[in-house]
C-alpha positions as a Python dict, from the first residue, in 0.01 Angstrom:
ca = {
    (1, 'X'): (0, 0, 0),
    (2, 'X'): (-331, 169, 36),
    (3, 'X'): (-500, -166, 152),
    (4, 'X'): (-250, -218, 377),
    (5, 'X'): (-240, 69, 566),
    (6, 'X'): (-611, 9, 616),
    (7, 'X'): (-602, -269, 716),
    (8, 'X'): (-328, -193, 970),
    (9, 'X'): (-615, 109, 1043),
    (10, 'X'): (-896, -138, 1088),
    (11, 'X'): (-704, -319, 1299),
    (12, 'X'): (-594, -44, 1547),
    (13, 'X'): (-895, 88, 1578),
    (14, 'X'): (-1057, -287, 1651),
    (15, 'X'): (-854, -347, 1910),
    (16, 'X'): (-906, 31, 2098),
    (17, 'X'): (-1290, -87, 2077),
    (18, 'X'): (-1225, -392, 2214),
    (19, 'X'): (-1051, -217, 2533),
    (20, 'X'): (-1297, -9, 2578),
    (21, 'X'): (-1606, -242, 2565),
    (22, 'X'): (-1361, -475, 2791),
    (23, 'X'): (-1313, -122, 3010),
    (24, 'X'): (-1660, -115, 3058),
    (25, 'X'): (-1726, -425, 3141),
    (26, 'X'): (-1499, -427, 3417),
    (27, 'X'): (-1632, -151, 3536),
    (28, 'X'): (-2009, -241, 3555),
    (29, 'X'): (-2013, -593, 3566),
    (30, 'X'): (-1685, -709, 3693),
    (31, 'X'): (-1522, -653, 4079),
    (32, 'X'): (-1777, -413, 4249),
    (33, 'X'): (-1626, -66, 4335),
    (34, 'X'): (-1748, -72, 4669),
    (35, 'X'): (-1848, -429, 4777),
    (36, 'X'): (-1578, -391, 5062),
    (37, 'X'): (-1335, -142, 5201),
    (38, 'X'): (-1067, -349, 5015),
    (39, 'X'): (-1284, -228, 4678),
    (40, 'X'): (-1243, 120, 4708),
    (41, 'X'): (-837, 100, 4730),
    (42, 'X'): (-806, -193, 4463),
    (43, 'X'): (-1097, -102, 4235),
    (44, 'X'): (-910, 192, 4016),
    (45, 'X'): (-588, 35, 4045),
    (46, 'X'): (-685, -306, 3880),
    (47, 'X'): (-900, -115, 3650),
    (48, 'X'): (-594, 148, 3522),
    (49, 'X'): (-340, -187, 3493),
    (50, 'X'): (-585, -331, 3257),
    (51, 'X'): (-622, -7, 3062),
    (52, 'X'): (-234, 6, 3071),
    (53, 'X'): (-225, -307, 2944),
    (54, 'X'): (-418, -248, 2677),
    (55, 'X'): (-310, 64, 2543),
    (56, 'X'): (50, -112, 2553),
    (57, 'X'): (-70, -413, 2375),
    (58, 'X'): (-198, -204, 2083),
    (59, 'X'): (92, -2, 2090),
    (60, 'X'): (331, -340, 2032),
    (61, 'X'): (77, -477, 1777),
    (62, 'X'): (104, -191, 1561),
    (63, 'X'): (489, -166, 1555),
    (64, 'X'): (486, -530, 1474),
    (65, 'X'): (244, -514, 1207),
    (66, 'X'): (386, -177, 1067),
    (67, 'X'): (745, -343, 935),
    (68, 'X'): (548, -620, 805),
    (69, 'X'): (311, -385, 606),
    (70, 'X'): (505, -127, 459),
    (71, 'X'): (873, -246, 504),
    (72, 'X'): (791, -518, 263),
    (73, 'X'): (1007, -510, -110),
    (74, 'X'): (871, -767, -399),
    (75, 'X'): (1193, -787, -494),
    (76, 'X'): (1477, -1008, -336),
    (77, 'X'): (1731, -788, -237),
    (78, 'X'): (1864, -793, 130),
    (79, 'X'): (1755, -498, 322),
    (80, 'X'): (2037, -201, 437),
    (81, 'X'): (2136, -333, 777),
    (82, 'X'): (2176, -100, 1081),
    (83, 'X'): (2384, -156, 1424),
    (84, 'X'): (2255, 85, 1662),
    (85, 'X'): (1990, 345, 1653),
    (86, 'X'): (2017, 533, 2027),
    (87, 'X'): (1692, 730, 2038),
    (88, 'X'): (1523, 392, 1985),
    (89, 'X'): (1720, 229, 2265),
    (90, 'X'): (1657, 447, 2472),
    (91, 'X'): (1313, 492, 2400),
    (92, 'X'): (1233, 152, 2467),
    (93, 'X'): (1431, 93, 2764),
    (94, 'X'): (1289, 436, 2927),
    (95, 'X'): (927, 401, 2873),
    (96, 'X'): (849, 50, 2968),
    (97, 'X'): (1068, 191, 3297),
    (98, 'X'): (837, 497, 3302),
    (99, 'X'): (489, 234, 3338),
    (100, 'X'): (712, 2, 3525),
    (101, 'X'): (754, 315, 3796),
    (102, 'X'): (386, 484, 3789),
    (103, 'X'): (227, 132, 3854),
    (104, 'X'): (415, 1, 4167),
    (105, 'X'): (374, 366, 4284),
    (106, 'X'): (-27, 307, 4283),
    (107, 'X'): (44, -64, 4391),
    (108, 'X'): (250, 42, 4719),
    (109, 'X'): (-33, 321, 4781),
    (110, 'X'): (-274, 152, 4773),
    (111, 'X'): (-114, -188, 4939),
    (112, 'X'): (18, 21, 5258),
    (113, 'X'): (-364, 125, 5301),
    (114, 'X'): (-498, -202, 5236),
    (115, 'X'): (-294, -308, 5474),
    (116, 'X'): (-307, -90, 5747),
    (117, 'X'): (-388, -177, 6098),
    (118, 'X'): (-535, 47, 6346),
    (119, 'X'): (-393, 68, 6653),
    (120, 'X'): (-712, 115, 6852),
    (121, 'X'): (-914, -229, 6904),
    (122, 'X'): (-1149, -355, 6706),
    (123, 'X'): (-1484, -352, 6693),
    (124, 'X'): (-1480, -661, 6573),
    (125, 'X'): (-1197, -977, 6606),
    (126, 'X'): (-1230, -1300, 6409),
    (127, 'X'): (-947, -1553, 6417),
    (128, 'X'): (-890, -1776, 6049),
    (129, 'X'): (-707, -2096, 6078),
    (130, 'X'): (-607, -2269, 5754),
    (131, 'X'): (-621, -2643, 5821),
    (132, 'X'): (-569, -2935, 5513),
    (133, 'X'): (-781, -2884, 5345),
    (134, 'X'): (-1087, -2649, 5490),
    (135, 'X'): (-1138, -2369, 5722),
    (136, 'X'): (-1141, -2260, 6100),
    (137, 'X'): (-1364, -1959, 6204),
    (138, 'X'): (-1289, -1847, 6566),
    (139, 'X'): (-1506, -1528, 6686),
    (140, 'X'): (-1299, -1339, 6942),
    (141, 'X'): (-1521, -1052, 6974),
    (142, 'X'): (-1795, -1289, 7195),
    (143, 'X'): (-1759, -1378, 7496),
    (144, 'X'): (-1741, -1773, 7425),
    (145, 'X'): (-1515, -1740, 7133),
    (146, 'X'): (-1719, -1993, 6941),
    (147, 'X'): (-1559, -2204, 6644),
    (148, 'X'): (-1683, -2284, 6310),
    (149, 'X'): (-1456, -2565, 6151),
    (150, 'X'): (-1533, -2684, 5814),
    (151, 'X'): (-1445, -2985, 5611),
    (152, 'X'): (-1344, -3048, 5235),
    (153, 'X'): (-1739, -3202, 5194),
    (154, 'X'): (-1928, -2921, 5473),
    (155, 'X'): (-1825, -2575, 5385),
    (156, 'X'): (-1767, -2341, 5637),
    (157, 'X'): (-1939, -2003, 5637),
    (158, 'X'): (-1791, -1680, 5736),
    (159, 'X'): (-2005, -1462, 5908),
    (160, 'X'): (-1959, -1037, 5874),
    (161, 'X'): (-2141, -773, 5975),
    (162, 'X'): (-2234, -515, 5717),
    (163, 'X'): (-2032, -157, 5749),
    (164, 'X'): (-1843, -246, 6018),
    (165, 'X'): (-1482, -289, 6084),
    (166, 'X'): (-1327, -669, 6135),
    (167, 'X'): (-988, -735, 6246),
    (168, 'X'): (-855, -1072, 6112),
    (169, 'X'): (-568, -1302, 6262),
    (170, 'X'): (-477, -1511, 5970),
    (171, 'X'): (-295, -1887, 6066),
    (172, 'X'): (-231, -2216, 5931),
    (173, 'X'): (-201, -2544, 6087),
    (174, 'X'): (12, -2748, 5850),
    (175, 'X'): (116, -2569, 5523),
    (176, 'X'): (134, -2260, 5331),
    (177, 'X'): (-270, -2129, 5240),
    (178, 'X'): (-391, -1847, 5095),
    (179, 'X'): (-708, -1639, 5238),
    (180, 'X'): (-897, -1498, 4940),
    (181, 'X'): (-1209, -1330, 4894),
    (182, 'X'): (-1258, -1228, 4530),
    (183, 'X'): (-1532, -1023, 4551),
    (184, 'X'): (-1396, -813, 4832),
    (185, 'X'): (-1070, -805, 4590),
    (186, 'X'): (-845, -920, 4913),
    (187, 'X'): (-591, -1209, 4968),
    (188, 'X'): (-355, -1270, 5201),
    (189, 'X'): (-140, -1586, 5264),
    (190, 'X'): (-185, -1813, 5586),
    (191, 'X'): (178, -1908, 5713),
    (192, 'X'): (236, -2193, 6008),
    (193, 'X'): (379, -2003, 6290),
    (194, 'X'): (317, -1654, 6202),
    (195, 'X'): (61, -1418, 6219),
    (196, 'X'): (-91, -1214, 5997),
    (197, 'X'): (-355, -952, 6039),
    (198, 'X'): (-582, -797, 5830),
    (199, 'X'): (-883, -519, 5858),
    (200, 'X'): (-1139, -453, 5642),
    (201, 'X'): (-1489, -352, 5607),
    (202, 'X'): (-1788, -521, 5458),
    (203, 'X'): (-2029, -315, 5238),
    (204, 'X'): (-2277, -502, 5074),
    (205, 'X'): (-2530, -772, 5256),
    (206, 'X'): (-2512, -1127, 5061),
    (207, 'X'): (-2327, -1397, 5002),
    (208, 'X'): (-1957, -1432, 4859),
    (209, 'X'): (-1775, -1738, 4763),
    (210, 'X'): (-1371, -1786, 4908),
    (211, 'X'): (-1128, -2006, 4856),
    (212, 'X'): (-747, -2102, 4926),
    (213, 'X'): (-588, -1991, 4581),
    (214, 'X'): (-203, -2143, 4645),
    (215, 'X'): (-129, -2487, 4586),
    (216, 'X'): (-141, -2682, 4932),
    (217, 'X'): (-233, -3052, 4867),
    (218, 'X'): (-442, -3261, 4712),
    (219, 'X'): (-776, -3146, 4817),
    (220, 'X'): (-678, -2798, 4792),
    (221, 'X'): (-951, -2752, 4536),
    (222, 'X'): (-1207, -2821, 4787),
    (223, 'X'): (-1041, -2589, 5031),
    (224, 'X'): (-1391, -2360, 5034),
    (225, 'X'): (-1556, -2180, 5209),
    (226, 'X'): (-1833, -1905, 5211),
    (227, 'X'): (-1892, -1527, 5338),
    (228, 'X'): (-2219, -1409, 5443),
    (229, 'X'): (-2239, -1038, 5543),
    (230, 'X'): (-2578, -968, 5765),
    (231, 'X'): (-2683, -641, 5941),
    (232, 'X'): (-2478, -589, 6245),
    (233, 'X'): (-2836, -696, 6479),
    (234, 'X'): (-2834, -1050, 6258),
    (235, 'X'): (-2410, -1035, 6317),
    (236, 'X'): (-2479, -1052, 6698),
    (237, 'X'): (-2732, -1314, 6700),
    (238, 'X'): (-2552, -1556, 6500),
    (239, 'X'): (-2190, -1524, 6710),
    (240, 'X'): (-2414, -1569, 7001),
    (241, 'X'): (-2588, -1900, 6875),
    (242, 'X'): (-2273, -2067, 6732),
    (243, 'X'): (-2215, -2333, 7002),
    (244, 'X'): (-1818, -2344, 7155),
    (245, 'X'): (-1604, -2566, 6979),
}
């Protein structure tokens, strides 16, 4: 019995270690707290679910391993049966209710910010067209509206400026896309005849990879493209030098 409950220890306390080195990692190496406006609303939330998670997981493990432990007889005799125990019922039909309720609470918080739109124009406008199977870029903000189109073999490249404000139309051409950014921590689907819109601000100067991440053909795995967030000057320049599609 002594070994058992040990063990049972051992393993408890395992898996707590294990969420918190995964914890950490998340936190330092994983999705960036800041890499994008979109960061700073998503970045706790995804982080608490996975704690959640965890702590739940553990939770389950050790009532399954508990019975199994020290509910065991040697002998062969068939166990006192029980119909109903209430306080257990209702236990585990409130609390799963109670995590169920704090989490889409944080989810529709942060959500309805994430998805905010200003009513006051943009400082910056850039029109996304999801095409089979690649990407349209259309800068409203210049005077020339230039286009970038891509293809599934020439990538298309989606050009920011750092720390400041773009407002994005989202379309599609054909199908059902999805925009997605997984750095930034953003997605948002692309739907033939409607508009979406989307604002958000990018913090960090480099290069991110996107992609379309629903199902739309067969070369939606080459549905690509790239972000590249310059300094506002560099921002200018480029929009300026694209030549009108």
């Amino acid at each position: 019995m002594r070994k058992a409950f040990k063990t049972t220890l051992a393993l408890g306390s395992l898996s707590v270690a294990m969420i918190a080195a995964q914890s950490s990692a998340f936190a330092s190496g994983g999705y960036s707290p800041d890499a994008s406006s979109v960061n700073q609303s998503t970045h706790s939330l995804w982080i608490g679910a996975w704690i959640t998670a965890g702590v739940v997981g553990v939770i389950t493990a050790i009532l399954i391993l508990w019975p199994v432990f020290f509910h065991r007889k040697k002998n062969e005799e068939f166990p006192r049966q029980s119909q109903y125990n209430v306080p257990v019922e209702v236990a585990y039909t409130v609390i799963p209710f109670i995590i169920v309720a704090v989490l889409f609470f944080y989810t529709a918080k942060a959500e309805t910010k994430i998805t905010h739109i200003d009513k006051s124009p943009a400082m910056h406008n850039i029109h996304v067209n999801a095409i089979q199977w690649s990407w349209q870029f259309t800068y409203d903000d210049a005077a020339s509206k230039p286009t970038v189109t891509g293809t599934p073999d020439q990538t298309p490249v989606l050009v920011l400026p750092q720390g400041e404000k773009v407002r994005f139309t989202l379309t599609s051409n054909d199908v059902v896309h999805g925009f997605w950014i997984p750095e930034f921590m953003i997605q948002m689907q692309t739907l033939p005849g409607v508009e979406n819109h989307l604002e958000f601000t990018a913090n960090k100067i480099g290069e991110f990879p996107g992609r379309c991440n629903i199902l739309c053909g067969r070369a939606h795995s080459q549905m690509l493209f790239k972000v590249k967030v310059v300094s506002p000057s560099d921002y200018k320049t480029y929009i300026n030098s694209v030549k009108v599609a």
